[in-house]
N, C-alpha and C positions, 0 to 999 in steps of 0.2 A: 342499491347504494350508488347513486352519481359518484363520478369521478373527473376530476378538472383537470386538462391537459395542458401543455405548452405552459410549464414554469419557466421562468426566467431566471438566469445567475442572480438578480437581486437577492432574488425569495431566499434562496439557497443563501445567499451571504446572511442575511439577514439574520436565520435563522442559527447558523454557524455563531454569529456573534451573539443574540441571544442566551441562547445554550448552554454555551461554553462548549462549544467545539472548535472553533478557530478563531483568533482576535490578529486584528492589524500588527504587524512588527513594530516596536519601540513607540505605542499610539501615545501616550503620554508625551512623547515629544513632537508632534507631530508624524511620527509614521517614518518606513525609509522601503519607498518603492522597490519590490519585489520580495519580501519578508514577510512572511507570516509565523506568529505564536499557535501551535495545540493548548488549548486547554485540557480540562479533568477528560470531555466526555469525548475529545477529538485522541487523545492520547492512549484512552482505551478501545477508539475502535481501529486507529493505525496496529494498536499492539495485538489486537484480535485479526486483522489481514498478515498483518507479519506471519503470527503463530501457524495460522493456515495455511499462510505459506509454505514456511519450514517447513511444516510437517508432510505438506502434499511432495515436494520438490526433494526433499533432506533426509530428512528422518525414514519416513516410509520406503523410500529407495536405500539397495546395495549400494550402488556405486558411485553415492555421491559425498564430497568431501564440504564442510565448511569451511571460512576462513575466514578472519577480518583483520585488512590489511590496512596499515596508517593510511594516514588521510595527506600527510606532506610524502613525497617518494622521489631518489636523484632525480636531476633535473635531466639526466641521460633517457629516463622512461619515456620522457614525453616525446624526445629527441625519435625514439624508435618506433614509437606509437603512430608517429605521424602528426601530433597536432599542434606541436610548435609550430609547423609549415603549413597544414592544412584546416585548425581548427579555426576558423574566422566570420564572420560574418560582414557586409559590407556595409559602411559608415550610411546612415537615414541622411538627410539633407537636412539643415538646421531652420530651425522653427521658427528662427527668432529673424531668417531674411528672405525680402519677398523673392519671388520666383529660383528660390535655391533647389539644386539640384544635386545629386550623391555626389562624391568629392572623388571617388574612384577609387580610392583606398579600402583597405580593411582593418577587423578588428579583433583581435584574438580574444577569444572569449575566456580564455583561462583569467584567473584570479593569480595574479603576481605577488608573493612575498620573496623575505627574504629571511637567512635562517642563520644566526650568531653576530658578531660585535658588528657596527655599523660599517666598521675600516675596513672589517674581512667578510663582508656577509658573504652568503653564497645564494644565487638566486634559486627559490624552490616554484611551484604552484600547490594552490589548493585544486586535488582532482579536480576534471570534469565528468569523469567516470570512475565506475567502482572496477571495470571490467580489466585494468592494467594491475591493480595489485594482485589480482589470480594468476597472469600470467608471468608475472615476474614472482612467484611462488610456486609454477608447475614445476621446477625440479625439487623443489625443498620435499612438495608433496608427494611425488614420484620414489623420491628416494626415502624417505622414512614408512610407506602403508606400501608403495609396489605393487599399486589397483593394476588389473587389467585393462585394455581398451574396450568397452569405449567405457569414461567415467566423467565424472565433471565435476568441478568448483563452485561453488555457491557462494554468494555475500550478500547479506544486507547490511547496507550502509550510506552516509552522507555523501554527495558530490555535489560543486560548483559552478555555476556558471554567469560571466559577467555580462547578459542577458540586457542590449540595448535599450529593449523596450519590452520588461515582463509585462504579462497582462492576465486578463481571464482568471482572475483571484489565483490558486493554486495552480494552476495549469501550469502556466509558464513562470519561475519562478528562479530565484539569483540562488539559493540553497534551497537542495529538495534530497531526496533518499530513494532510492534505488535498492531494488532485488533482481540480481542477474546471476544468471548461469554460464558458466562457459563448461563445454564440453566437446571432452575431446573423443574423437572418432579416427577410425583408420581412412584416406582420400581416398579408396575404392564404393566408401560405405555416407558418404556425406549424405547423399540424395534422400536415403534411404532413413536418417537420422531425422531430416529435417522436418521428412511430410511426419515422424513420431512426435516431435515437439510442436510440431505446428496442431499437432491433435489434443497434445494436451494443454495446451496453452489456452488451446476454446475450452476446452473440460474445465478448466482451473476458473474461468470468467463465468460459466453456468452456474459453478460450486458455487460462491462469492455471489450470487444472484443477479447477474444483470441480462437482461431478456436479451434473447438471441436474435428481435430483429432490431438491437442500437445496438450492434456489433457487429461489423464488417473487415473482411482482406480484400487487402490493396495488395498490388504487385507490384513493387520498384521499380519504374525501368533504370536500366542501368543509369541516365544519365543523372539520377536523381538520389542514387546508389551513397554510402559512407562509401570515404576511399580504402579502405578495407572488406568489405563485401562484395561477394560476387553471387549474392541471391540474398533477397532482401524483403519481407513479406511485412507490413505495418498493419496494427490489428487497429482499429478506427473504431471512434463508439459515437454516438448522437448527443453530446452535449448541448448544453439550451443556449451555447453561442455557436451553434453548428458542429458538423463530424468533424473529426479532428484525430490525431493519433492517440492511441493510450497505452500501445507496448509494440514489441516488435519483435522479431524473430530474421538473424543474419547467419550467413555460410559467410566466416572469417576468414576461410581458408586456412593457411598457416600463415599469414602474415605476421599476425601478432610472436611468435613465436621465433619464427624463422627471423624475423626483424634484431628481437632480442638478443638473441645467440650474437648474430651477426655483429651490435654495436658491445657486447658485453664482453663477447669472444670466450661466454661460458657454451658449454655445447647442452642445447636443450633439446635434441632431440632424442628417441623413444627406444627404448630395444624389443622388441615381436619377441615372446618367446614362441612362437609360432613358426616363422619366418627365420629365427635366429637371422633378424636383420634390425638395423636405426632406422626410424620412418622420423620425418616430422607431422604428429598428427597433426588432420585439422582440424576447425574449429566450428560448432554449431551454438548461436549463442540466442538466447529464449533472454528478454530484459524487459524486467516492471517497473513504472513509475511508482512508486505507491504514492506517493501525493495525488499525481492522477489519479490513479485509483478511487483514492478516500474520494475527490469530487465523482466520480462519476458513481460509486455505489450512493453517494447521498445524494446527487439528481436522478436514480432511478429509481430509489425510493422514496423520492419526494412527492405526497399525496396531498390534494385536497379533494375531502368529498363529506357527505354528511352520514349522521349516525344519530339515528333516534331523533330526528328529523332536525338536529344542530348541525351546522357547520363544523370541520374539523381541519387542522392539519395533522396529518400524521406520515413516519418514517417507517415504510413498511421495509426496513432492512431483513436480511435473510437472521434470523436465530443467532446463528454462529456469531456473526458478526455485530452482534446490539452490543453497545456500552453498556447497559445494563440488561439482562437477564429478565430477572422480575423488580416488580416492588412490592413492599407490604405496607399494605397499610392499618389503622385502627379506625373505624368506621367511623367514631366522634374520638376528638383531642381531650375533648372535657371530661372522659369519662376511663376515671382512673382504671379501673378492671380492661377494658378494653386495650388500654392502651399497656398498659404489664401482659397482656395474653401477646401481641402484636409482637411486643418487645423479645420475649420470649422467643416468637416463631422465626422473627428477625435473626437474632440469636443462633438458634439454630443451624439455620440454611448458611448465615453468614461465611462461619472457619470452611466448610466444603469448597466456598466460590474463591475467596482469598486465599485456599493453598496453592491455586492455580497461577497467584497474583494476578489478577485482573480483577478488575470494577464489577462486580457481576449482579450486586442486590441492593437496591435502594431503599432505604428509608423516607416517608413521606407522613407528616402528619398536617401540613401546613394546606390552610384554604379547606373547603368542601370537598365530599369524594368525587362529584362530578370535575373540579378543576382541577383536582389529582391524575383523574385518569385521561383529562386531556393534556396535561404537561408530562404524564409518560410516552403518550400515542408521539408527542412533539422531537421526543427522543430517541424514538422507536424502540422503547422496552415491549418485547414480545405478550410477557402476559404480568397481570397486576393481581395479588393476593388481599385479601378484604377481611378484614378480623372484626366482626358482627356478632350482637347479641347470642345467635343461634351459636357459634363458636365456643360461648363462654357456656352451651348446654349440653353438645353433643362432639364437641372438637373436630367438626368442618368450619374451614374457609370457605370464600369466595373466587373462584380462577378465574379472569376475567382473559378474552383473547384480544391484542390487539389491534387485529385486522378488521375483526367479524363484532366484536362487543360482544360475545356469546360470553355466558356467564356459569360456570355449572360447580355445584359444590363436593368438593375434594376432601376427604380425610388427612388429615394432617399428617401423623404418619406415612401416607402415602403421595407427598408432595414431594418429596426429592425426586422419587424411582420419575412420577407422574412427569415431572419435568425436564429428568435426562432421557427421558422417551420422546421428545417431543424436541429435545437439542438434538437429538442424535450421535451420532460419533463425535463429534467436534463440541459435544457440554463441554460448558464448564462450571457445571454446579455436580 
């Protein structure tokens, strides 16, 4: 089976807006540069990276707390945070005059509103990070559960950024979502925390399928550092517009913390019952794009190659992560009995996938089965179900695989088990 290398972002758009996996922001009206819409099949494979998430980072760990913190926060956060004064990017040169050159100024990248009557508003921002509402909740968290050290804060959620010139479809983008950890550690123990997150950080990008040699660490030098980090490690992956970052991993130090105390004059730091001493922990912080993400699991699994000596594209995403699971189909439309058996196994399998809430089982009776199973492969539905005369004799299907086109016939009764075999721990059927 040939396979065709060096896709281009086109392809990937293309097929994004095809699908229903990502459509241009507000395109009916023209569009509004750096926005993009999820569709059905983009929204279920965000929600399947999310879940795996959570689950690898939250759920399966002791010591780790979730939150989800507003999205407007005083306008003191920012003030402590650093990035009223440091968050900016400096002004492009204007397009529109010959030989112009940067103006020397900057450009704060926050998103400016403002919050109550026009006379009294008070100025707020829309985040540019998720990582300030964990830490302006480490005492709320601290004093209600009284985790041990080390423990850490979890959020998935929305952040902003007023992004001069987005680009590279998803990549770089004026609204995106974000899953970050912060986690707090004792300052004798950072070192020792880091290279542990730096480990499973590549565990987490393996799990999620993307090949080990389009992912790369880079080492920050410092000059190149947030002005909060004092070790800064960016995980890079092989995008089809070149390598580029796709998540990171920073020693906060206690900045974040030690900042807050200091402008709030609330005392946040720690008590050792160990030590019977205050520390201010610090901070080890692991942070995912998932917009990035979603492009780059959909550029490494973006295939073209042939099968059964046609031409194909298909999405060889990892199991876990398909928008849909299976599909079933009825071998001919026209043919009532077929299509009531189909209906049936549909049926079936259905309530199992949907208690999970997630997209898991597709329905298909539309077109020939051969352009059925190439508008799954387009999808990357792992395996397709075939409801055939012999069905309606001895009640086996059709399992079709989507990598391989291997075809073998399953007892129905035995398509659930056969299938959460094959998802592994992360089914969700």
């Amino acid at each position: 089976m040939a396979t065709e290398k060096n896709i281009s972002l086109d392809q990937i758009v293309a097929l994004c807006k095809r699908r229903g996996f990502i459509y241009p922001g507000s395109e009916i009206y023209g569009g509004l540069a750096g926005t993009w819409d999820y569709g059905p099949l983009g929204v279920a494979l965000k929600n399947n990276l999310k879940n795996l998430w959570w689950r690898r980072f939250v759920t399966d760990r002791e010591n780790m707390y979730g939150i989800d913190a507003a999205i407007l926060m005083n306008e003191k956060v920012w003030q402590a945070s650093g990035h009223l004064a440091n968050f900016s990017d400096p002004l492009p040169p204007r397009s529109d005059l010959k030989d112009s050159k940067p103006q020397g100024r900057t450009f704060n990248l926050m998103f400016q509103t403002s919050i109550g009557a026009t006379d009294e508003a008070m100025v707020a921002y829309l985040r540019p990070e998720t990582a300030q509402g964990m830490f302006a909740n480490f005492k709320n968290v601290v004093d209600s559960f009284h985790p041990r050290l080390p423990f850490g804060l979890a959020q998935i959620g929305k952040a902003f950024r007023n992004e001069i010139a987005p680009r590279d479809f998803i990549f770089r983008a004026r609204e995106f979502e974000q899953m970050e950890i912060e986690y707090f550690v004792k300052p004798a123990n950072w070192n020792e925390q880091f290279e542990f997150w730096r480990r499973q950080m590549l565990a987490w990008l393996a799990q999620i399928g993307l090949t080990s040699d389009k992912v790369h660490e880079l080492e920050v030098p410092e000059s190149d550092r947030a002005h909060y980090s004092k070790r800064t490690i960016d995980f890079e992956f092989d995008f089809p517009f070149g390598r580029k970052e796709l998540c990171g991993l920073a020693y906060r130090t206690d900045f974040d913390l030690r900042n807050h105390s200091q402008l709030s004059t609330v005392d946040l730091s720690y008590y050792d019952d160990e030590t019977k001493e205050k520390i201010m922990p610090h901070v080890i912080e692991p942070t995912f794009g998932l917009d990035r993400l979603v492009l780059a699991v959909l550029a490494n699994a973006y295939t073209e190659d042939e099968l059964g000596g046609e031409k194909r594209m298909v999405l060889k995403l990892a199991p876990a992560l398909a928008p849909m699971k299976t599909a079933v189909f009825p071998l001919l439309k026209n043919k009532p009995k077929l299509v009531a058996k189909a209906l049936e196994i549909y049926r079936f399998l259905k309530p199992q996938a949907t208690s999970h809430k997630l997209q898991a089982i597709a329905w298909d009776d539309n077109g020939n089965i051969g352009k059925r199973y190439r508008r799954q492969d387009e999808i990357g539905t792992p395996w397709c179900i075939t409801i055939d005369f012999q069905t309606l004799e001895d009640d086996t299907v059709t399992l079709r695989a989507r990598d391989t086109g291997e075809q073998t016939r399953v007892e129905i009764n035995e398509l659930s088990s056969r299938l959460a075999d094959y998802l592994g721990r992360d089914s969700v059927i």
